[in-house]
LOKOLTOR-370193 format. One record per residue (C-alpha): y, x, z. Coordinates in steps of 0.05 Angstrom, whole numbers, padded with zeros to 5 digits, always signed. Example, Ala and Ser with C-alpha at 12.3 -4.5 7.8 and 13.67 -1.06 7.14 Angstrom:
LOKOLTOR-370193
-00090+00246+00156 -00021+00273+00143 
***
This chain:
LOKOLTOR-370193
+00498+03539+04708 +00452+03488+04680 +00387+03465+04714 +00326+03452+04674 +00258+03420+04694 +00205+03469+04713 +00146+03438+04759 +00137+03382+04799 +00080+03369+04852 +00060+03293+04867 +00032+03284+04930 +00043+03353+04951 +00040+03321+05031 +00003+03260+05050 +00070+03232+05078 +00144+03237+05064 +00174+03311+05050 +00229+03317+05108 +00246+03389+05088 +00242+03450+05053 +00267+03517+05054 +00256+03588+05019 +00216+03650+05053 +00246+03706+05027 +00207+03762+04987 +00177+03821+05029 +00152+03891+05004 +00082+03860+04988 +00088+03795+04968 +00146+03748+04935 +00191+03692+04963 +00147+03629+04986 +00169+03554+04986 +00161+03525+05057 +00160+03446+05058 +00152+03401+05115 +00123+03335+05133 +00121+03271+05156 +00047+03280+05155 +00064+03332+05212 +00035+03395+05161 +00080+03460+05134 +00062+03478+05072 +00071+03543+05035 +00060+03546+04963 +00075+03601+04914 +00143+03614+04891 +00140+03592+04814 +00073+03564+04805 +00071+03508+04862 +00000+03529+04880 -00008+03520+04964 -00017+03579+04997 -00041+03546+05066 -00023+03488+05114 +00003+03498+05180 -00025+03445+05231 +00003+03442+05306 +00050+03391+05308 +00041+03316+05329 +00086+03276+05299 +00129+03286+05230 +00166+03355+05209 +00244+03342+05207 +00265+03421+05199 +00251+03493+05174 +00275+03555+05175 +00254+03621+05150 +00274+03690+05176 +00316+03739+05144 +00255+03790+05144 +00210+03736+05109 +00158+03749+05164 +00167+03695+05205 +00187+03625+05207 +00200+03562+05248 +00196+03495+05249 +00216+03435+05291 +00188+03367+05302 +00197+03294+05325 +00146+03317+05382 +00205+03366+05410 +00168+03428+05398 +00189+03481+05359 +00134+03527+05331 +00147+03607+05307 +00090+03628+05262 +00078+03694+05217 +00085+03670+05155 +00025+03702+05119 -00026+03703+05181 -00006+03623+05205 -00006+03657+05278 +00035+03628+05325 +00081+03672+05353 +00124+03628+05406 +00128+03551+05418 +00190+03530+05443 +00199+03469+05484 +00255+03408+05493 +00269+03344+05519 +00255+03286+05465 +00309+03279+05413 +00336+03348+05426 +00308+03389+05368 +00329+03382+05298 +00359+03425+05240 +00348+03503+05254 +00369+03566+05233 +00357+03630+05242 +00425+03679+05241 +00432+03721+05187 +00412+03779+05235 +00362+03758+05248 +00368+03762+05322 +00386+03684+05343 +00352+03625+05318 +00410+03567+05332 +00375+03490+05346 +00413+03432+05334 +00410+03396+05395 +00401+03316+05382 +00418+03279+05442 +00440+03332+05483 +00506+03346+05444 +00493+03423+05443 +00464+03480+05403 +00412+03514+05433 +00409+03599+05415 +00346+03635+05423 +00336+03699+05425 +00281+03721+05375 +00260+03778+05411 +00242+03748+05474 +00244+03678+05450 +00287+03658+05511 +00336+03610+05517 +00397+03655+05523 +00459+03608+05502 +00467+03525+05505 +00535+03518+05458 +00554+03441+05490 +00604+03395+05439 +00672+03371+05467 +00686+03298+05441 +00744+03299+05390 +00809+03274+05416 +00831+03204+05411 +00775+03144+05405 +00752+03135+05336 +00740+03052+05302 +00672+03070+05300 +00662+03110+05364 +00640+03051+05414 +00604+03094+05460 +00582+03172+05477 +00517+03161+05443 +00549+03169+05380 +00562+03247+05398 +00485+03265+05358 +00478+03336+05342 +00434+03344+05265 +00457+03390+05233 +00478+03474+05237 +00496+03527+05195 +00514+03606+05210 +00577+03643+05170 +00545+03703+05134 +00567+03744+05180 +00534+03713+05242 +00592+03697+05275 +00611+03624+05263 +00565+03573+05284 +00579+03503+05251 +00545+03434+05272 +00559+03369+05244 +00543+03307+05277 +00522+03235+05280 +00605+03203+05280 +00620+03252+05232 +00650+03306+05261 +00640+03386+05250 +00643+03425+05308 +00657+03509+05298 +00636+03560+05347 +00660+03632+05366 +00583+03664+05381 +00588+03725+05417 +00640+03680+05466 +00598+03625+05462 +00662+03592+05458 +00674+03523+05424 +00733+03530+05365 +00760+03467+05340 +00734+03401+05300 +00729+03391+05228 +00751+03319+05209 +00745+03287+05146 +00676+03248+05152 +00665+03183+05186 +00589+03175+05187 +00530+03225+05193 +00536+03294+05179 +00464+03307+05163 +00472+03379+05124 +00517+03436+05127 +00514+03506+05087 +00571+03566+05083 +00587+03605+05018 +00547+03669+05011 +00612+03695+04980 +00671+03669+05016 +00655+03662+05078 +00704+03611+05113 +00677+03562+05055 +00635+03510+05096 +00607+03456+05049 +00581+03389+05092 +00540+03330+05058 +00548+03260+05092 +00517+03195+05106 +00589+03166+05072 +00567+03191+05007 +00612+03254+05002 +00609+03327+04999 +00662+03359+05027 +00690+03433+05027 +00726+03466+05088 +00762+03524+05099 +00730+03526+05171 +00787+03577+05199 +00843+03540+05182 +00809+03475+05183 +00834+03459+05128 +00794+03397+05082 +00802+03439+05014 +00756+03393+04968 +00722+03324+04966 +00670+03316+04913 +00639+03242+04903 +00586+03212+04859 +00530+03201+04892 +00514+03129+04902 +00483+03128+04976 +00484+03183+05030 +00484+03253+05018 +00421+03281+05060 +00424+03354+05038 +00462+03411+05013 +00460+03484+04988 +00504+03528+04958 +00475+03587+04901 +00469+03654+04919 +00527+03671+04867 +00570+03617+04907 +00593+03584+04838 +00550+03519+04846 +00524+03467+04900 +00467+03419+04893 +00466+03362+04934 +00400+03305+04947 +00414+03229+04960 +00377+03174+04984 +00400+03154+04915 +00332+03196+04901 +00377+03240+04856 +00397+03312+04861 +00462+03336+04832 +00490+03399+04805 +00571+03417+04825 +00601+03460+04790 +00660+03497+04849 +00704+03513+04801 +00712+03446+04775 +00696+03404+04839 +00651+03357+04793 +00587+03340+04792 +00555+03371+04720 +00481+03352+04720 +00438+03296+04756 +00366+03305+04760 +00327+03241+04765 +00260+03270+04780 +00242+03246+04852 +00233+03159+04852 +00259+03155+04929 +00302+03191+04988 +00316+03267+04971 +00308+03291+05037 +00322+03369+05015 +00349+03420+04963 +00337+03493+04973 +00359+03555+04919 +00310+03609+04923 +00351+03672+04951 +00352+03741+04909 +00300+03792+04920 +00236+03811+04905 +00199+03847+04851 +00208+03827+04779 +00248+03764+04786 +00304+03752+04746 +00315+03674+04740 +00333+03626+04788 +00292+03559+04827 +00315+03505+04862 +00266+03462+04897 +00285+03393+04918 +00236+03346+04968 +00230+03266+04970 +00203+03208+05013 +00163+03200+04946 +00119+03254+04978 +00136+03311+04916 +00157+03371+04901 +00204+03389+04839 +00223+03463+04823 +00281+03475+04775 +00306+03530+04737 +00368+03549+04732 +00411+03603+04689 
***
């Protein structure tokens, strides 16, 4: 897989991009680019052209997360003001707005059912599940401290929920947090499973392999991408390069690659089957805050994008083959 240069969009928010993900295609229309702001806006803009589609006001204060549904009819997204607003995705109505205590909404996503949207819960050392047809509250997954005090671990405050990912089947929920610690989940017990270790700062982004699915991939503050077999919690790959903290991570839909964004204001190419970084894109001039592969789908597409969102307040698409 090589990555190649497509489009970039300067100024595409009035503020620092926080976030970005991919709405996937539906029966009338193709996948859409959703990007959020420090400039408290969501944008949509169209899949390989960059052109917005519309800006979704409603929040007061900046845009840390997104996440699009399964369906592509609906996404979410959550804010420093604690409120996390559903909205159909080509209508901008809002469907449900979903309240918390401050610092207690960050990264979400939606199950690959479709059925649970999973919060990562800040300063309240949970994940919070919502049911997306009722948009109730239905689960609060609380995190048990790791055994034994860590060098760094001076006080419970360090136990910072920012990060969660679903297996592909839906059953798995994995969170990483502020000390560095991954946390897995049985769902349908709502039962917590055992601690990843490996990390020892901020675990900031967290995505499982489409195609094997006990293949968690975490990208930390301490510069490192890691790869867990999150069964047998196993640490089954380290891959360094980066130069600062690793602030985001996704994995292809063919699961042979990872890209990775720094505050080195890089993003990076791995290649799985060698465990090394192959390309380094240097098109963003501060923090990448998110990288995002478009999933498959949708009529007449055959290449692939990955989009990748900076502090620098752009947009770059790549393509990739």
């Amino acid at each position: 897989m090589k990555l190649a240069g497509l489009k970039s969009v300067e100024n595409a928010h009035d503020e620092s991009v926080w976030a970005a993900t991919w709405v996937p295609a539906t029966d009338t229309r193709g996948a859409l680019l959703l990007t959020g702001s420090l400039d408290e806006t969501v944008k949509l803009w169209r899949s390989d052209e960059l052109v917005p589609e519309r800006t979704n006001t409603g929040h007061c204060l900046g845009v840390a997360s997104l996440a699009a549904h399964p369906s592509g009819l609906i996404a979410a997204s959550a804010s420093l003001d604690s409120f996390v607003r559903v909205f159909d995705v080509d209508t901008n109505a809002t469907i449900a707005t979903l309240e918390a205590p401050p610092s207690e909404v960050w990264q979400l996503r939606f199950n690959p059912q479709g059925s649970t949207l999973a919060v990562a819960g800040g300063g309240s050392a949970s994940i919070k599940l919502w049911d997306t047809a009722t948009w109730d509250l239905v689960a609060t997954l609380p995190i048990p401290r790791p055994e034994g005090p860590k060098p760094s671990d001076k006080s419970g405050s360090k136990k910072f929920v920012l990060s969660v990912a679903w297996s592909p089947d839906g059953k798995r929920l994995a969170c990483g947090s502020m000390d560095g610690t991954i946390s897995i989940f049985d769902v349908a017990r709502g039962k917590f499973l055992h601690h990843l270790e490996g990390h020892f700062m901020p675990v900031r982004s967290l995505v499982y392999s489409p195609i094997e699915p006990r293949l968690l991939f975490s990208a930390s503050d301490d510069t490192r991408v890691h790869m867990y077999d999150a069964e047998g919690k196993s640490l089954v790959g380290v891959m360094s390069g980066h130069a600062s903290w690793v602030l985001s991570v996704d994995v292809s839909p063919d699961g042979a690659a990872i890209a990775t964004g720094s505050s080195d204001t890089t993003v990076r190419l791995w290649d799985l089957s060698m465990r090394a970084a192959v390309q380094t894109m240097s098109n963003h001039t501060d923090l990448v805050w998110g990288v995002a592969f478009r999933p498959p789908g949708g009529s007449g597409v055959r290449a692939g994008r990955l989009a990748s969102v900076s502090d620098d307040k752009s947009i770059s698409l790549y393509d990739y083959s």
